[in-house]
C-alpha positions in Angstrom: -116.3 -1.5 62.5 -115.4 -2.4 59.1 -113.1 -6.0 60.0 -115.9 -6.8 62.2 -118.3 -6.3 59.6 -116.1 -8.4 56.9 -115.9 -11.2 59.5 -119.7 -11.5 59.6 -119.8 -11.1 55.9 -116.9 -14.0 56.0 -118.8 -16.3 58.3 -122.2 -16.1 56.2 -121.6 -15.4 52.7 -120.7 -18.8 52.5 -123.2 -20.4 53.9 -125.2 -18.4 51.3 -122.7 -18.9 47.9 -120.9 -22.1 46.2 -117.5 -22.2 46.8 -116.0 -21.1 43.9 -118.4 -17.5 43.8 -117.0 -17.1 47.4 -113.7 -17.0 46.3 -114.5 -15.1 43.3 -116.7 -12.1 45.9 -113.7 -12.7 48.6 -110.8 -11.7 46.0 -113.2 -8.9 44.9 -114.1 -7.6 47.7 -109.9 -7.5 49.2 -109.1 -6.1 45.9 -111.7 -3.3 46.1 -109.9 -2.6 49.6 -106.8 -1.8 48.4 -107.6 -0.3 44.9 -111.0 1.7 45.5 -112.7 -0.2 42.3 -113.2 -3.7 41.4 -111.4 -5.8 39.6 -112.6 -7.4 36.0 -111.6 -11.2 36.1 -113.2 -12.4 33.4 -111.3 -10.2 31.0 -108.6 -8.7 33.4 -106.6 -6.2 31.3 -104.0 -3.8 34.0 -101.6 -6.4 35.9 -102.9 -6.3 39.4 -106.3 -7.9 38.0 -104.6 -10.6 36.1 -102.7 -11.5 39.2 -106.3 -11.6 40.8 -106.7 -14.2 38.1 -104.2 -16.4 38.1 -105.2 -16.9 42.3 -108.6 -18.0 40.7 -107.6 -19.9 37.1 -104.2 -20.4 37.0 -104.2 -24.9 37.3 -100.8 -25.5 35.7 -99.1 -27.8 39.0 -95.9 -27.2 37.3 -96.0 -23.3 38.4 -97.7 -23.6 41.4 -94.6 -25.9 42.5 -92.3 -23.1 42.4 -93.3 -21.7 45.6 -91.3 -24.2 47.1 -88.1 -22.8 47.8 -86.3 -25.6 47.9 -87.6 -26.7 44.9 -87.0 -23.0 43.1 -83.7 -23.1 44.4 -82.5 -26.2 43.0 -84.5 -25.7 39.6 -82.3 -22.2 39.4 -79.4 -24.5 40.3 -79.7 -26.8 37.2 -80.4 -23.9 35.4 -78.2 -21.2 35.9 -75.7 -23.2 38.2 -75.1 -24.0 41.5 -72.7 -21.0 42.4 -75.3 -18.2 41.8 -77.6 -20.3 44.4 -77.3 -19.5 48.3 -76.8 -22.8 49.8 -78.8 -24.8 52.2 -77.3 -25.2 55.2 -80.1 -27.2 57.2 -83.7 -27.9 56.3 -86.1 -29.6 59.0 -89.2 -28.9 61.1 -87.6 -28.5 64.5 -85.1 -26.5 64.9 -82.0 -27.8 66.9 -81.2 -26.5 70.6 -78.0 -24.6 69.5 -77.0 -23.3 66.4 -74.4 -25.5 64.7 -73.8 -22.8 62.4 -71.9 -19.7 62.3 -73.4 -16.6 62.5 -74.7 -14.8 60.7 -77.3 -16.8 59.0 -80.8 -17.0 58.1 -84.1 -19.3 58.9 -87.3 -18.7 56.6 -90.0 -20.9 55.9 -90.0 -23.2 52.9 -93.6 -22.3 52.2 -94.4 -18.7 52.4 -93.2 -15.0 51.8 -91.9 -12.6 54.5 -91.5 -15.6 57.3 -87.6 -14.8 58.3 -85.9 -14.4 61.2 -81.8 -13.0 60.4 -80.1 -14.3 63.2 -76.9 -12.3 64.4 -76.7 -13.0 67.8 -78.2 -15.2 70.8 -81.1 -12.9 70.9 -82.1 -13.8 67.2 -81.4 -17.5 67.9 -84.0 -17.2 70.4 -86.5 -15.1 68.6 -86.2 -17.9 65.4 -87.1 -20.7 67.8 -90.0 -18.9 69.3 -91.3 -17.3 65.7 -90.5 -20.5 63.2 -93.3 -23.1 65.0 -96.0 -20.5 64.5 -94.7 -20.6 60.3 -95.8 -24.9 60.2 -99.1 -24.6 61.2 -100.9 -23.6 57.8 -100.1 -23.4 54.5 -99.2 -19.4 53.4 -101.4 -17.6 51.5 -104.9 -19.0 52.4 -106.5 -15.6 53.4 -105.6 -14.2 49.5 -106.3 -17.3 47.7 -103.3 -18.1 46.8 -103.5 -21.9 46.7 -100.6 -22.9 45.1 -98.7 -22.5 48.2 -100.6 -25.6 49.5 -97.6 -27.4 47.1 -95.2 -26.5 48.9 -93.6 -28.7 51.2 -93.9 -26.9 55.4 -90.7 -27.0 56.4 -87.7 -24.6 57.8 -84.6 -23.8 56.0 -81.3 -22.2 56.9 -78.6 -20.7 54.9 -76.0 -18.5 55.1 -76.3 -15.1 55.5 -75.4 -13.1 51.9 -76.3 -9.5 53.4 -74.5 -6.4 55.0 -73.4 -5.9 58.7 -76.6 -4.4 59.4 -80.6 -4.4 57.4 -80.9 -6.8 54.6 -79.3 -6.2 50.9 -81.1 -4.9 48.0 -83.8 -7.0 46.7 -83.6 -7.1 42.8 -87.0 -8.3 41.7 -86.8 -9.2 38.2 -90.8 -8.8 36.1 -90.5 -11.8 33.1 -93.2 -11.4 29.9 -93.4 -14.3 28.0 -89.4 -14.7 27.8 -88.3 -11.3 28.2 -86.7 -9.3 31.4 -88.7 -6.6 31.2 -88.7 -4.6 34.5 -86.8 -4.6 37.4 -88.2 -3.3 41.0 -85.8 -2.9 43.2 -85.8 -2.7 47.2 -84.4 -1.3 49.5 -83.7 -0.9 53.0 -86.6 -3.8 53.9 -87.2 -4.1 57.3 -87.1 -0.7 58.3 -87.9 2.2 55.5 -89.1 -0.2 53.0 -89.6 1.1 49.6 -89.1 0.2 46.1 -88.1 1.6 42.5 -88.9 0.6 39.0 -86.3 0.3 36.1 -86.8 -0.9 32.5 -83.8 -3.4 31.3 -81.5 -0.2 29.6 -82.0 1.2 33.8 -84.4 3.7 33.0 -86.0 4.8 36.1 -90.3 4.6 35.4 -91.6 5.3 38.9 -92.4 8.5 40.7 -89.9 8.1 43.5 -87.0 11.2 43.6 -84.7 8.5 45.1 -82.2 6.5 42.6 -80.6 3.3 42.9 -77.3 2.7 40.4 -77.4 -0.5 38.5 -76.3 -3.4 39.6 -72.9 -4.4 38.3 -74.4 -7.7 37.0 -77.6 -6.7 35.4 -76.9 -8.2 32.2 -76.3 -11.2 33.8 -79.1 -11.0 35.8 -81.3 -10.4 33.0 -80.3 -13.5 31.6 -80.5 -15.5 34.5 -84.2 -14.6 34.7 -84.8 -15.0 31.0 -83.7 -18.7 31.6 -85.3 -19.5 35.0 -88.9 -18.2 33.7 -88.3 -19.6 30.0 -92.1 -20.9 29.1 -93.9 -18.7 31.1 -96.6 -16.1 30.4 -95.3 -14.2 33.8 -93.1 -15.0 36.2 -91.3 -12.7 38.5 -87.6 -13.5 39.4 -85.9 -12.2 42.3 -82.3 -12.0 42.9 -78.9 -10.2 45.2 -76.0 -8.6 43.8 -73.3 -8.7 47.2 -69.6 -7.6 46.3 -70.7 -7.8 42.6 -71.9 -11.3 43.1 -75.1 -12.4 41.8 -77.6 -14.4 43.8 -80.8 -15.6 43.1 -83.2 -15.5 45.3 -86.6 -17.0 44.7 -89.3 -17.1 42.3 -93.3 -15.3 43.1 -96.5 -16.2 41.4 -97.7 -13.1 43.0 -96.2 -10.0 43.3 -97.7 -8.3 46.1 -100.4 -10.3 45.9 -101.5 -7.7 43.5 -102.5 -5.5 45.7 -99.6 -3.0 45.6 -100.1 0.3 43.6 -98.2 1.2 40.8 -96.6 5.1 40.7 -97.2 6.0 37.7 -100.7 4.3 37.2 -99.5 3.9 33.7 -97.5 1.5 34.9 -100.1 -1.0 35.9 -101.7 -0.9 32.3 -98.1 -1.6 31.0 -97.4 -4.4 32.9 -100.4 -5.7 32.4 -100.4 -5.4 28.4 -97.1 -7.5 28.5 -98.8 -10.3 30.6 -100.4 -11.5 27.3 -102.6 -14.4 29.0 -104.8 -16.1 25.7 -108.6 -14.9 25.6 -109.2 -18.1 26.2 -107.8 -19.1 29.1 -110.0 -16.1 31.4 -111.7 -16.9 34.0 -115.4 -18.8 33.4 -115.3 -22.5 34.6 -111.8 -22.7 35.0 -112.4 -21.9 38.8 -114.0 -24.4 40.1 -110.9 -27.0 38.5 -108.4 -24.6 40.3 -110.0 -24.5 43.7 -110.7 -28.4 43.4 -106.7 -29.1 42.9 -105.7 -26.5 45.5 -107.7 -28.4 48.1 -105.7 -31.3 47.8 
């Protein structure tokens, strides 16, 4: 009853609203889903608001260009150097009829978040043909206004698989405040019993969760690495893997969980958001209507 009602709403409100109030009502209305109240965007204060914001307001192109992988990857390459990036094995828009590669390895999208097929076997070969067409038909992210993703290029990609035997490896998200490393959210066991824990820099655990997670043998590296990648930003989250006490990055995100993911402690959403210290001046007023404007290029 309810998705049917917010596909009328969908279909009519905008028939009914400019543009940029749509988007403005539609983020709203997603966010008041998920969190129960809604979110203040003209002076957004706890972290899940100002990533509601940066969706609406955030223009710089520069940003917006690192959700291209294979643009991330080789910015983190000039940056940090080559040997902490996974390599590219193949990119394209058709995959080939047999896999020239050894197994195991990876195809993702170039484009979006959570479009991966790990393929191990014939089985996964086959499931990554069938699955990666349906990633090129439309830019990721359109249904949570996240524009940005319209600059990155649609492609496929396929590297080598970093991971264990079985599941994927530990996912060390890195949270960068103007400069500084200063939370990491780690996860584990994706793709089955998914779940996550937070850490401050020194490895202090700050979630809720009774399970713990021993630091990564290269967090001070790691740390750094981040540091350097998101050098000039207000936010920027950094995500890397540690294998065999190797470090890895992994990608960059303009949006973690499209901030729609609950914090545990609830504190912890104020706190992040305190260190995202975006200028008064830059909220959300007229802004909007620039930002949709570029993201319909």
């Amino acid at each position: 009853m309810i998705s049917s009602l917010f596909l009328a709403l969908s279909l009519a409100i905008p028939l009914a609203l400019p543009r940029t109030d749509w988007a403005r009502l539609r983020v709203s209305l997603i966010y008041f889903w998920r969190h129960g109240y809604f979110p203040d965007l003209k002076r957004p204060q706890f972290f899940n608001e100002k990533v509601q914001w940066r969706k609406l307001c955030d223009r710089d192109l520069s940003l917006a260009a690192l959700t291209d992988k294979l643009y991330a990857k080789s910015l983190a390459a000039d940056i940090i150097g080559p040997s902490l990036v996974i390599p590219t094995l193949w990119q394209g828009e058709q995959l080939p009829g047999s896999p020239p590669w050894p197994m195991p390895f990876i195809v993702k999208s170039n484009h979006g978040c959570g479009q991966f097929v790990v393929v191990r076997c014939d089985r996964d070969w086959t499931r990554a043909q069938r699955e990666s067409p349906k990633w090129l038909v439309r830019a990721y992210g359109e249904w949570l206004d996240e524009w940005h993703y319209r600059r990155a290029g649609r492609t496929l990609i396929v590297e080598p698989f970093i991971g264990p035997k079985n599941g994927l490896p530990n996912d060390y998200k890195i949270f960068v405040f103007a400069g500084v490393a200063e939370f990491i959210q780690v996860h584990v066991d994706r793709g089955a019993n998914h779940r996550w824990v937070q850490y401050d820099r020194q490895w202090t655990k700050l979630s809720n969760s009774p399970e713990t997670i021993e630091a990564p043998v290269q967090l001070t590296q790691m740390l750094l690495a981040a540091e350097q990648i998101a050098f000039g930003r207000d936010h920027l989250r950094v995500d890397f893997y540690e294998i065999d006490g190797r470090l890895w990055f992994g990608e960059t995100c303009l949006f973690p969980g499209s901030g729609l993911d609950p914090f545990d402690p609830l504190s912890l959403h104020e706190t992040f958001g305190h260190l995202w210290g975006i200028g008064a001046k830059r909220f959300c007023q007229s802004q909007a209507a620039d930002a949709l404007a570029l993201g319909s290029d």
